[in-house]
C-alpha positions as protocol buffer text, in pm:
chain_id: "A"
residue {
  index: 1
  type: UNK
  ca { x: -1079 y: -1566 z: 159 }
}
residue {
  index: 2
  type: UNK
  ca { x: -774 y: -1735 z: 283 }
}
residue {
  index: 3
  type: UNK
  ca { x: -817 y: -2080 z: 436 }
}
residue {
  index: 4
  type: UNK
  ca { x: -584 y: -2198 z: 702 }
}
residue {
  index: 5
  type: UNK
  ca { x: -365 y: -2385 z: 453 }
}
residue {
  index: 6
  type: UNK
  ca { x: -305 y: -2052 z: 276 }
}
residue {
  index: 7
  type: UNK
  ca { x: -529 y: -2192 z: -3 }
}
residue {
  index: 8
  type: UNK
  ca { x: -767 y: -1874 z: -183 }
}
residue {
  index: 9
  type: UNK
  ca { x: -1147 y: -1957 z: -179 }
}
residue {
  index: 10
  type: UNK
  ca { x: -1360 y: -1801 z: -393 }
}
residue {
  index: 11
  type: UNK
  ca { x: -1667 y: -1585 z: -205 }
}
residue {
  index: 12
  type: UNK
  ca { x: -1807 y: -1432 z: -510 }
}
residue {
  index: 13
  type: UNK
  ca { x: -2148 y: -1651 z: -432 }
}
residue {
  index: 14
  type: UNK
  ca { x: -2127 y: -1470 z: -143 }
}
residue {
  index: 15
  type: UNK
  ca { x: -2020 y: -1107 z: -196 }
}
residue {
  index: 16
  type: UNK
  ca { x: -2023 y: -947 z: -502 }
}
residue {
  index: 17
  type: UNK
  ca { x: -1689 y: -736 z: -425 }
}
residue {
  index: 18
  type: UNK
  ca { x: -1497 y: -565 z: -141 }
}
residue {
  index: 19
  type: UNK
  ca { x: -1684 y: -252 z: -221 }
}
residue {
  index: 20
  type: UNK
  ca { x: -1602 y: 43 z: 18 }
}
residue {
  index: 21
  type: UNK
  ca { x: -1977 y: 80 z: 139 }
}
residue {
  index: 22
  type: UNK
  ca { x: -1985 y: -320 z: 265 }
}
residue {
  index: 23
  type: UNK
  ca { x: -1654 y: -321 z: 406 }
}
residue {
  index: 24
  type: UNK
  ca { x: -1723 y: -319 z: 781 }
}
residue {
  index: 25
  type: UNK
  ca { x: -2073 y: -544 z: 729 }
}
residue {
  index: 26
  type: UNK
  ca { x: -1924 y: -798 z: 523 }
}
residue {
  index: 27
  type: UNK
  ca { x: -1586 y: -842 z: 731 }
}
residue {
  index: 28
  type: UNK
  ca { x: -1831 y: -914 z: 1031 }
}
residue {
  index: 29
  type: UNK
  ca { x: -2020 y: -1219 z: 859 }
}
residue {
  index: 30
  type: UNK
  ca { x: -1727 y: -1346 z: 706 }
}
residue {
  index: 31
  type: UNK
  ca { x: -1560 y: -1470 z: 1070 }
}
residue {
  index: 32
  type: UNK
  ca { x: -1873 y: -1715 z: 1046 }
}
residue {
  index: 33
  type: UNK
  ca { x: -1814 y: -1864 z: 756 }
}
residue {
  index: 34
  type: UNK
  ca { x: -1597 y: -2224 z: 720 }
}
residue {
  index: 35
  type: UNK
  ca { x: -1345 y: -2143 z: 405 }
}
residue {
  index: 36
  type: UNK
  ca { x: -1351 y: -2532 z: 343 }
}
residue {
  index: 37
  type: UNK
  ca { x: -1720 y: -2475 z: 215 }
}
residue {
  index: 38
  type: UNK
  ca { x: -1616 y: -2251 z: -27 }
}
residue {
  index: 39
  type: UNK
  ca { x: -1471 y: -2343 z: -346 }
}
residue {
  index: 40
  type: UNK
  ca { x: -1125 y: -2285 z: -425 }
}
residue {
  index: 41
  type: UNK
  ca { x: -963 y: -2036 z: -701 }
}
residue {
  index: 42
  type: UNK
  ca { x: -724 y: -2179 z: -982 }
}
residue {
  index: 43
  type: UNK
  ca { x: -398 y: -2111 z: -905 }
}
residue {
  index: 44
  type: UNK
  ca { x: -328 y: -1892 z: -1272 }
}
residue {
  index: 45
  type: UNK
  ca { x: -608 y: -1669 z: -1133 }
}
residue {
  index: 46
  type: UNK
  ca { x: -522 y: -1288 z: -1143 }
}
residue {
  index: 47
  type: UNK
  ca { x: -559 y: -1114 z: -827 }
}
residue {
  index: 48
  type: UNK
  ca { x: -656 y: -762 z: -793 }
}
residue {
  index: 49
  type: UNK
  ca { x: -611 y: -519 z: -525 }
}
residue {
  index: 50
  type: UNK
  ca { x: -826 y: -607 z: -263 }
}
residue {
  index: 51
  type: UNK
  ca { x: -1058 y: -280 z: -201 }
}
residue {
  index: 52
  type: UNK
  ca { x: -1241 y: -191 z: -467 }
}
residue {
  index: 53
  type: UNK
  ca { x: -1401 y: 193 z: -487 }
}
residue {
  index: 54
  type: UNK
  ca { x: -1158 y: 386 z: -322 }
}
residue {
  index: 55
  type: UNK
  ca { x: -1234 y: 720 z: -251 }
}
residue {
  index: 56
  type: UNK
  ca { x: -868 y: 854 z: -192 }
}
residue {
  index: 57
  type: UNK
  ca { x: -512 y: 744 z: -122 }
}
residue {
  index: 58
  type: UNK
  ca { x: -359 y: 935 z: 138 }
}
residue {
  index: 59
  type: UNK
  ca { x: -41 y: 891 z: 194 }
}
residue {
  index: 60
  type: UNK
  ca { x: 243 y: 1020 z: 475 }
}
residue {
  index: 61
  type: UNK
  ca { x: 596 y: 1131 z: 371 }
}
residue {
  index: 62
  type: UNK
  ca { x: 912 y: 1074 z: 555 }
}
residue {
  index: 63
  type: UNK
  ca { x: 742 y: 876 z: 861 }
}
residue {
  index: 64
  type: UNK
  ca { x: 1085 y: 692 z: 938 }
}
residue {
  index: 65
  type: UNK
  ca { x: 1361 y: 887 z: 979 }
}
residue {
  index: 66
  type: UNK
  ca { x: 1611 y: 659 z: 865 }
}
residue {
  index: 67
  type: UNK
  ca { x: 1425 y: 736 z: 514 }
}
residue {
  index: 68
  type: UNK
  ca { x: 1402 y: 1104 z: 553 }
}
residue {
  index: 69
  type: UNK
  ca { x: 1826 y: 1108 z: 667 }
}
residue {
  index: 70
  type: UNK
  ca { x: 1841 y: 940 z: 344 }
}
residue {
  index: 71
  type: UNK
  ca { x: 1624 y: 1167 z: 153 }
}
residue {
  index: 72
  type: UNK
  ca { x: 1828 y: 1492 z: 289 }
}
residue {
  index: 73
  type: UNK
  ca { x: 1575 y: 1625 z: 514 }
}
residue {
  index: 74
  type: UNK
  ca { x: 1472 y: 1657 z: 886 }
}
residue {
  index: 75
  type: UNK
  ca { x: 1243 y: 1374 z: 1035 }
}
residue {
  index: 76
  type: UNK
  ca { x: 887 y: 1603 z: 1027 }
}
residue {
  index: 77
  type: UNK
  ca { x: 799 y: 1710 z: 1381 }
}
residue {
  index: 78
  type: UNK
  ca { x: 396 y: 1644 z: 1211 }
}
residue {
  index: 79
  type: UNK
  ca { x: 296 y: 1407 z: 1013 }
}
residue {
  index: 80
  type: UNK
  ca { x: 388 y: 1505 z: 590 }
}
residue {
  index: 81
  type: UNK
  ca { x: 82 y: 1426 z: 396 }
}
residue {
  index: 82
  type: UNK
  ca { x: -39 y: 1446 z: 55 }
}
residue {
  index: 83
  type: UNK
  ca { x: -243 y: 1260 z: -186 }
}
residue {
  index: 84
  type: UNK
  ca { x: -219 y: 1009 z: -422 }
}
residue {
  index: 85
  type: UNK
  ca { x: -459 y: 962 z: -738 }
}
residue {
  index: 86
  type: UNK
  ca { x: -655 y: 655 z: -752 }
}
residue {
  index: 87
  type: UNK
  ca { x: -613 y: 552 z: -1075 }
}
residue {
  index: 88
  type: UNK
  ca { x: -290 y: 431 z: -1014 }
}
residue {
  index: 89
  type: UNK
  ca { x: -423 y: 108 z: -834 }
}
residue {
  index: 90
  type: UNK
  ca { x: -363 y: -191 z: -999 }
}
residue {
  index: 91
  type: UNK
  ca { x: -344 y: -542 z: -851 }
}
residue {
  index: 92
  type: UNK
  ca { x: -50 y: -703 z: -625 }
}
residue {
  index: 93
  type: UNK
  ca { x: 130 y: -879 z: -907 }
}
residue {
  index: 94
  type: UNK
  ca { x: 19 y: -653 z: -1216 }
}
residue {
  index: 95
  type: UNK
  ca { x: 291 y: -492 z: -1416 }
}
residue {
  index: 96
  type: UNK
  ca { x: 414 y: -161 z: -1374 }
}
residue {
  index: 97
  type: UNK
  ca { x: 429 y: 96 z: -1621 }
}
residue {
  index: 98
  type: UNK
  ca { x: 707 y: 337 z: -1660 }
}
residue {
  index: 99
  type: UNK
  ca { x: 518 y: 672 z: -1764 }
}
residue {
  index: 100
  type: UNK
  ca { x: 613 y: 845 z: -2016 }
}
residue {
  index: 101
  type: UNK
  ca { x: 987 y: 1068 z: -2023 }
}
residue {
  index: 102
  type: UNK
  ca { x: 1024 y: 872 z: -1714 }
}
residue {
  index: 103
  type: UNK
  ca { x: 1390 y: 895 z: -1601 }
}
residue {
  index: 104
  type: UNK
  ca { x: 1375 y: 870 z: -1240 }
}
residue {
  index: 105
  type: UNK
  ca { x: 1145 y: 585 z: -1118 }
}
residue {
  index: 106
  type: UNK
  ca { x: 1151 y: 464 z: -775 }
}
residue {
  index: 107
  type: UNK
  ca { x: 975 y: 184 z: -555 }
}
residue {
  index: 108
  type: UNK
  ca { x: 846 y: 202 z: -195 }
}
residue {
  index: 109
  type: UNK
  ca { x: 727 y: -60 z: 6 }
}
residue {
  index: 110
  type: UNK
  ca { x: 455 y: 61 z: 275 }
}
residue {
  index: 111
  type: UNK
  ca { x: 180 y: -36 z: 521 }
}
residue {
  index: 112
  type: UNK
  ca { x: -133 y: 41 z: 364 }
}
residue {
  index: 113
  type: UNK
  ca { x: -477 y: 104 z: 628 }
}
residue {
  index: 114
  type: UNK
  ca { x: -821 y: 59 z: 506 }
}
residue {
  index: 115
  type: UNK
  ca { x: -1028 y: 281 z: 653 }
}
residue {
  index: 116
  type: UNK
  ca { x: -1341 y: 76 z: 739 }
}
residue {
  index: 117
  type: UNK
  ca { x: -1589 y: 288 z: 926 }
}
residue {
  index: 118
  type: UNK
  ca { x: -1618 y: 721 z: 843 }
}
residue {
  index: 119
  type: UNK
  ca { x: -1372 y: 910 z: 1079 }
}
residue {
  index: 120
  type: UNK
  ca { x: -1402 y: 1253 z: 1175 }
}
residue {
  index: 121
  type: UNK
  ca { x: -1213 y: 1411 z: 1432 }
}
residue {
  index: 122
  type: UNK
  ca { x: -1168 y: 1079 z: 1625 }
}
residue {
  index: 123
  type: UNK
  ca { x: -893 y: 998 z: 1908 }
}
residue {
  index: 124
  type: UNK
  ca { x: -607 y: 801 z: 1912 }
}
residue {
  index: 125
  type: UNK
  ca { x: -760 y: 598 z: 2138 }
}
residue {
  index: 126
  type: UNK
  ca { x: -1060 y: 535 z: 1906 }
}
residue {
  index: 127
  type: UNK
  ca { x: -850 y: 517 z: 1573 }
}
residue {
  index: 128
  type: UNK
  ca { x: -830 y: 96 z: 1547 }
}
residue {
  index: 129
  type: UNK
  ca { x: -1201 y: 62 z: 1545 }
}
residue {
  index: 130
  type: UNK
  ca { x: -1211 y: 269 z: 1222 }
}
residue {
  index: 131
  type: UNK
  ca { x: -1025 y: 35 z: 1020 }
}
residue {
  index: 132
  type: UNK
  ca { x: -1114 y: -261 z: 821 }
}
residue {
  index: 133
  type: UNK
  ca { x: -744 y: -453 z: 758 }
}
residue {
  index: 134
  type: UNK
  ca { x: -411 y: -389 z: 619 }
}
residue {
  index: 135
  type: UNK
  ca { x: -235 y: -410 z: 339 }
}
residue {
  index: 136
  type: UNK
  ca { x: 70 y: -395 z: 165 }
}
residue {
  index: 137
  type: UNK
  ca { x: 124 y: -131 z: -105 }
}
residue {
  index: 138
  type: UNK
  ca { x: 410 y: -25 z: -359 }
}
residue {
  index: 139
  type: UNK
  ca { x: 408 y: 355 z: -348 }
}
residue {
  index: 140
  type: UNK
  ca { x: 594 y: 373 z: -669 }
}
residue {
  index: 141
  type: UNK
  ca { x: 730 y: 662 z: -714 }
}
residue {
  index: 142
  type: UNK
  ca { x: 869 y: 901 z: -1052 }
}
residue {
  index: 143
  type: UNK
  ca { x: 1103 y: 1152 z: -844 }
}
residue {
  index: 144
  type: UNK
  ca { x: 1180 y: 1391 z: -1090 }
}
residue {
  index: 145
  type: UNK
  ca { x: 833 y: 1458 z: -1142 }
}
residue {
  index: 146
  type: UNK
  ca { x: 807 y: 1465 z: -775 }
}
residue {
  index: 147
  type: UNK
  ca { x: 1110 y: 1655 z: -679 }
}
residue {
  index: 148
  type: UNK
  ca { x: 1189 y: 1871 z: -1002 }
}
residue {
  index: 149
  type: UNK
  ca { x: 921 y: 1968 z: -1154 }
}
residue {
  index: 150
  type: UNK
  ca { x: 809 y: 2256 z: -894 }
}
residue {
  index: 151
  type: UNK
  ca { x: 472 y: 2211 z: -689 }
}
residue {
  index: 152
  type: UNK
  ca { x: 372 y: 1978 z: -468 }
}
residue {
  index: 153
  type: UNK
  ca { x: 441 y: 1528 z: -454 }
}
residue {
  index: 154
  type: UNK
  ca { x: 174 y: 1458 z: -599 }
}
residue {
  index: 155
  type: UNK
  ca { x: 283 y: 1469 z: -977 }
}
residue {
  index: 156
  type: UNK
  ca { x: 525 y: 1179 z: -908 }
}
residue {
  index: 157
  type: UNK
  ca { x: 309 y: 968 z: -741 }
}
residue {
  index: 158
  type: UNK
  ca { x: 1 y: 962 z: -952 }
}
residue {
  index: 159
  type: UNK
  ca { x: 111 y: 793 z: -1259 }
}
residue {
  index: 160
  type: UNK
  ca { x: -104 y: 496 z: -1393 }
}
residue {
  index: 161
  type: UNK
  ca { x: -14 y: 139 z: -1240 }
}
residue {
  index: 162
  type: UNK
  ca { x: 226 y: 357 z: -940 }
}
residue {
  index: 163
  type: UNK
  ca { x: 2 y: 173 z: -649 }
}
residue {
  index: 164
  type: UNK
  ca { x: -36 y: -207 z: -651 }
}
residue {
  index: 165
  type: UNK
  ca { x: -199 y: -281 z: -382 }
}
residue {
  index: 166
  type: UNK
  ca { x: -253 y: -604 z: -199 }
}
residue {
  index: 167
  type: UNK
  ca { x: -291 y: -940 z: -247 }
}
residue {
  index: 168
  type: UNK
  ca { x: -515 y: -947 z: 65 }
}
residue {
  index: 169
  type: UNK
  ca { x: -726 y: -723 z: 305 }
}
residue {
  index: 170
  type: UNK
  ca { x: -577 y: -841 z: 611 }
}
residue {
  index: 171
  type: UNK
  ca { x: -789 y: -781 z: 960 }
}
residue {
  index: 172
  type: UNK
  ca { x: -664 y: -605 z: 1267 }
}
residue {
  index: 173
  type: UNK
  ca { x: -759 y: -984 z: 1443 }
}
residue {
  index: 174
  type: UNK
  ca { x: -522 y: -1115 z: 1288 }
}
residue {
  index: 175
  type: UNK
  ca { x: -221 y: -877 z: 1341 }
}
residue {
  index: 176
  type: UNK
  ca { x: -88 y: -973 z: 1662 }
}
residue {
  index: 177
  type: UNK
  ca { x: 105 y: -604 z: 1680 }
}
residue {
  index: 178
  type: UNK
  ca { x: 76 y: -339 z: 1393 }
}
residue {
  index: 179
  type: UNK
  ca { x: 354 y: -163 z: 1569 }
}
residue {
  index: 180
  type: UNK
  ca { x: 571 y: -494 z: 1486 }
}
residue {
  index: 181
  type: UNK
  ca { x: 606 y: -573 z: 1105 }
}
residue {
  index: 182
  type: UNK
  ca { x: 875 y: -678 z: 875 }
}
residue {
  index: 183
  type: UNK
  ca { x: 887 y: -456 z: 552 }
}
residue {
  index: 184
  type: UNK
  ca { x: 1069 y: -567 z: 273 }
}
residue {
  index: 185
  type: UNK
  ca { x: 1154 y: -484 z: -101 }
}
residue {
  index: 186
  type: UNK
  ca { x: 1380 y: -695 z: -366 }
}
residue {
  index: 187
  type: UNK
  ca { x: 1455 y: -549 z: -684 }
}
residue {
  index: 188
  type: UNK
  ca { x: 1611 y: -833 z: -957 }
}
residue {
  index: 189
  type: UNK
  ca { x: 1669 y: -1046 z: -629 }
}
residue {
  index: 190
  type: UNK
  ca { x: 1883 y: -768 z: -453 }
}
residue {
  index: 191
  type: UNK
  ca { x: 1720 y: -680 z: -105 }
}
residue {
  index: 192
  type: UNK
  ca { x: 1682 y: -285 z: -117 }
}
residue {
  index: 193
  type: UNK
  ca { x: 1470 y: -195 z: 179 }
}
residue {
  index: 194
  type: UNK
  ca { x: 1433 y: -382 z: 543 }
}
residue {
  index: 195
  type: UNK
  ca { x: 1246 y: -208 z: 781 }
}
residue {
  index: 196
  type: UNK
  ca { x: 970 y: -247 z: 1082 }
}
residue {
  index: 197
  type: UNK
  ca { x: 651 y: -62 z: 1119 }
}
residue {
  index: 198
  type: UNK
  ca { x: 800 y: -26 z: 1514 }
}
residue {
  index: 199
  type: UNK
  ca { x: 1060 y: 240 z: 1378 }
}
residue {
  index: 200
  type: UNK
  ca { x: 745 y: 459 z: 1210 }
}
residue {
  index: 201
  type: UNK
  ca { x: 778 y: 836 z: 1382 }
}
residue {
  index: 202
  type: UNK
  ca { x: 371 y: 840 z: 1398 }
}
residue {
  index: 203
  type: UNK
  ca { x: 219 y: 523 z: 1441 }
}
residue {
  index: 204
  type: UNK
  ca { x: -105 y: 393 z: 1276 }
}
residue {
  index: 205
  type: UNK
  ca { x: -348 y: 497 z: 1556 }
}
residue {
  index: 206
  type: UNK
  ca { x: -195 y: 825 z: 1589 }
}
residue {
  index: 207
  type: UNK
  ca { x: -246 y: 882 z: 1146 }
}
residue {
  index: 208
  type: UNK
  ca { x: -572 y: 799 z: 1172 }
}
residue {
  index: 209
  type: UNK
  ca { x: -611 y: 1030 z: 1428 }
}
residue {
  index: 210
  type: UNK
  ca { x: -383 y: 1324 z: 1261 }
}
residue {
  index: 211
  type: UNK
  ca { x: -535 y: 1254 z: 914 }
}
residue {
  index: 212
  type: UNK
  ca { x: -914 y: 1253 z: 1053 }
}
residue {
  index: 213
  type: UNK
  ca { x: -852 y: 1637 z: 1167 }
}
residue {
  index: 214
  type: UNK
  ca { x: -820 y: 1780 z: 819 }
}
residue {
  index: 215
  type: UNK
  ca { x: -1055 y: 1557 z: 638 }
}
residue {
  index: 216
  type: UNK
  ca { x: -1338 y: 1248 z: 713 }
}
residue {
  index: 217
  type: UNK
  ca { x: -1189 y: 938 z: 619 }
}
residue {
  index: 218
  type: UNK
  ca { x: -1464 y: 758 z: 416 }
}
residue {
  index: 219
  type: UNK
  ca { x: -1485 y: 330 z: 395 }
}
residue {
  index: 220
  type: UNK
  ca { x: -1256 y: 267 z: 134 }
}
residue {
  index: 221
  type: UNK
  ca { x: -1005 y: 536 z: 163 }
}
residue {
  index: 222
  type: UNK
  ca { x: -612 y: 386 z: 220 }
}
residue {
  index: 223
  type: UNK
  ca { x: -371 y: 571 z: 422 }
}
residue {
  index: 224
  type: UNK
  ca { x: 3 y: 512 z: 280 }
}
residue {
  index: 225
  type: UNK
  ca { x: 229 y: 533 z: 572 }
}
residue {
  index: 226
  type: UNK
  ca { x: 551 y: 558 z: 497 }
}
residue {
  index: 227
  type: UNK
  ca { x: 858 y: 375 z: 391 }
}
residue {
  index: 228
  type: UNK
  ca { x: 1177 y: 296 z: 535 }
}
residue {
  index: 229
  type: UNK
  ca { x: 1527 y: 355 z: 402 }
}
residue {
  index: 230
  type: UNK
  ca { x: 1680 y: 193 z: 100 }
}
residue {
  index: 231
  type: UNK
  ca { x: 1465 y: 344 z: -164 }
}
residue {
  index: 232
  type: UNK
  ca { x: 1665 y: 405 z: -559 }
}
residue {
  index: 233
  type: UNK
  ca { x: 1700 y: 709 z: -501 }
}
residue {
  index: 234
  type: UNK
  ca { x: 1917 y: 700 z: -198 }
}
residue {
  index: 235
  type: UNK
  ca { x: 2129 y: 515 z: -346 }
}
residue {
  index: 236
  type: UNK
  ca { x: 2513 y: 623 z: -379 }
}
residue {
  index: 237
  type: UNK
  ca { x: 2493 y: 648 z: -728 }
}
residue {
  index: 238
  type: UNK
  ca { x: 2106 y: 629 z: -765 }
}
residue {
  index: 239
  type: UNK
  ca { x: 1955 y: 314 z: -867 }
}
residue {
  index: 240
  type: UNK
  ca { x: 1625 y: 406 z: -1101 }
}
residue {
  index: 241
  type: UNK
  ca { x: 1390 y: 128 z: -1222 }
}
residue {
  index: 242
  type: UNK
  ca { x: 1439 y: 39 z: -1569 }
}
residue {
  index: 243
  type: UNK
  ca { x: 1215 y: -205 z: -1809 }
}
residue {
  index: 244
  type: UNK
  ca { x: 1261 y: -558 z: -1747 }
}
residue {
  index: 245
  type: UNK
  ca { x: 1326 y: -496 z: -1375 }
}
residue {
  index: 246
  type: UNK
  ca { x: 1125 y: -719 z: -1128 }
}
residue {
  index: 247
  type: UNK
  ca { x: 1025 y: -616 z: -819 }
}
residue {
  index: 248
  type: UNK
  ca { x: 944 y: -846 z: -498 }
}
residue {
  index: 249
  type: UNK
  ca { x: 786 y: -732 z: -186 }
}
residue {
  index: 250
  type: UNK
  ca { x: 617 y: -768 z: 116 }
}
residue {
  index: 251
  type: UNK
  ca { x: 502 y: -746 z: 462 }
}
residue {
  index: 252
  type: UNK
  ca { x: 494 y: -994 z: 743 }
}
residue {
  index: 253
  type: UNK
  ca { x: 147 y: -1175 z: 793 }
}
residue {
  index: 254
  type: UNK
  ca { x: -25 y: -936 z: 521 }
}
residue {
  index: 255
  type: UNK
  ca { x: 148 y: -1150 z: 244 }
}
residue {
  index: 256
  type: UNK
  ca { x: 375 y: -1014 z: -65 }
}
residue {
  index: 257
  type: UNK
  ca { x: 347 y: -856 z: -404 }
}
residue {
  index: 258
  type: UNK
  ca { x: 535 y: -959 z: -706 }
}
residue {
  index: 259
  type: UNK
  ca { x: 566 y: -693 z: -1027 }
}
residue {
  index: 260
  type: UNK
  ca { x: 793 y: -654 z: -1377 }
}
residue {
  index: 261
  type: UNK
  ca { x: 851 y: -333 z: -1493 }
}
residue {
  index: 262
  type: UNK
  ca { x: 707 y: -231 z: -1867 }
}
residue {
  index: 263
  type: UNK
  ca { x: 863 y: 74 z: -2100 }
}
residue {
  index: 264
  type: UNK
  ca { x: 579 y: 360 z: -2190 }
}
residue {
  index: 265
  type: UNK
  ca { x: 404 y: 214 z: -2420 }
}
residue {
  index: 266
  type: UNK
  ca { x: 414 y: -150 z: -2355 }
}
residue {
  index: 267
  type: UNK
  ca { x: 215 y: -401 z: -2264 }
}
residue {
  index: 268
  type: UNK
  ca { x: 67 y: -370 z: -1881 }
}
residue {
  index: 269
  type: UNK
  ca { x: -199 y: -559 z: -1732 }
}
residue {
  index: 270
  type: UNK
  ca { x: -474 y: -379 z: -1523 }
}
């Protein structure tokens, strides 16, 4: 839990994780609790990604168009979705691991929604009482796998470590308007991508919505939801991510992520 200060105090006496099944329960006690009782967390603490048990990542392609001009291809007249694996979660400021023959890696900055409560068939007008917070999320991305290798997205999206997620669960009480947030990405200090959640074709209530036709959204499960323009592959010539690189990014009022990039092979924390 974050304490006014910004300080991290430490709830495991409380809660033994965020687990998917005690998401909406345990967000309800927490607004009782004073974080000054709690004790804090040392500072060289690692910090995982703030959900733990997810069922499935589902994430939404091309929701703003000044990423799909980029990317070649028509703004979608319905929402683009497709899945991403799960065991490419790793924590906010974990390293990322190129995977192996690797020659096209890319980073995405996106608004991440925690589903909190099942959803199955449910309005648009109903949508925000089925989550539990927000969060940021990489949705790193390998785009010859994804683009050249036949078949669907998915095979460029999945790789291990290609969805730090994080540093906090952030909820909807205090977001003063999910339809107004900064997104940002650095790469080796260079600011790539600058965008607002305002400029998303389908907005969050209307995802949860389109998403909960096809399939019940389960506590736990993260909708992706896009990213705005300035991803490496855009680029003019295309920027890839290379070991060594650092990325930096973030989302106003959900907090930001920090990761280094490791060759196949190399050391990566998980």
């Amino acid at each position: 839990m974050v304490d006014a200060r910004g300080g991290h105090r430490d709830l495991s006496a409380l809660v033994l994780d965020f687990e998917a099944r005690h998401l909406a329960d345990h967000f309800a006690s927490f607004a009782a609790i004073d974080p000054e009782r709690l004790p804090l967390v040392a500072e060289q603490t690692r910090i995982g990604a703030p959900v733990a048990d997810v069922g499935k990542i589902i994430c939404i392609g091309l929701n703003y168009a000044d990423h799909a001009r980029e990317a070649g291809m028509q703004p979608p007249t319905e929402p683009v979705v497709f899945m991403k694996a799960t065991s490419t979660i790793v924590g906010p400021n974990d390293d990322v691991q190129l995977p192996k023959n690797s020659t096209k890696s890319d980073w995405e900055v996106e608004l991440g929604v925690v589903i909190g409560r099942e959803a199955r068939y449910v309005s648009v007008e109903h949508a925000l009482s089925h989550i539990a917070g927000l969060c940021v999320i990489n949705d790193l991305s390998e785009r010859a796998f994804q683009l050249e290798r036949g078949g669907q997205w998915d095979k460029g999206k999945s790789c291990d470590t290609f969805a730090p997620i994080g540093p906090y669960l952030v909820t909807l009480d205090e977001i003063a308007d999910v339809a107004n947030l900064e997104l940002w990405c650095d790469v080796n200090g260079q600011r790539m991508q600058a965008g607002n959640t305002r400029d998303m074709i389908f907005n969050v209530p209307y995802l949860v919505h389109y998403v909960s036709q096809f399939m019940s959204l389960q506590p736990g499960d993260i909708i992706s939801t896009g990213t705005p323009a300035g991803v490496g592959m855009a680029r003019k010539p295309p920027v890839w991510l290379q070991a060594g690189d650092e990325m930096s990014l973030g989302i106003s009022g959900l907090g930001q992520q920090r990761q280094r990039v490791r060759p196949h092979g190399g050391s990566a924390n998980q």
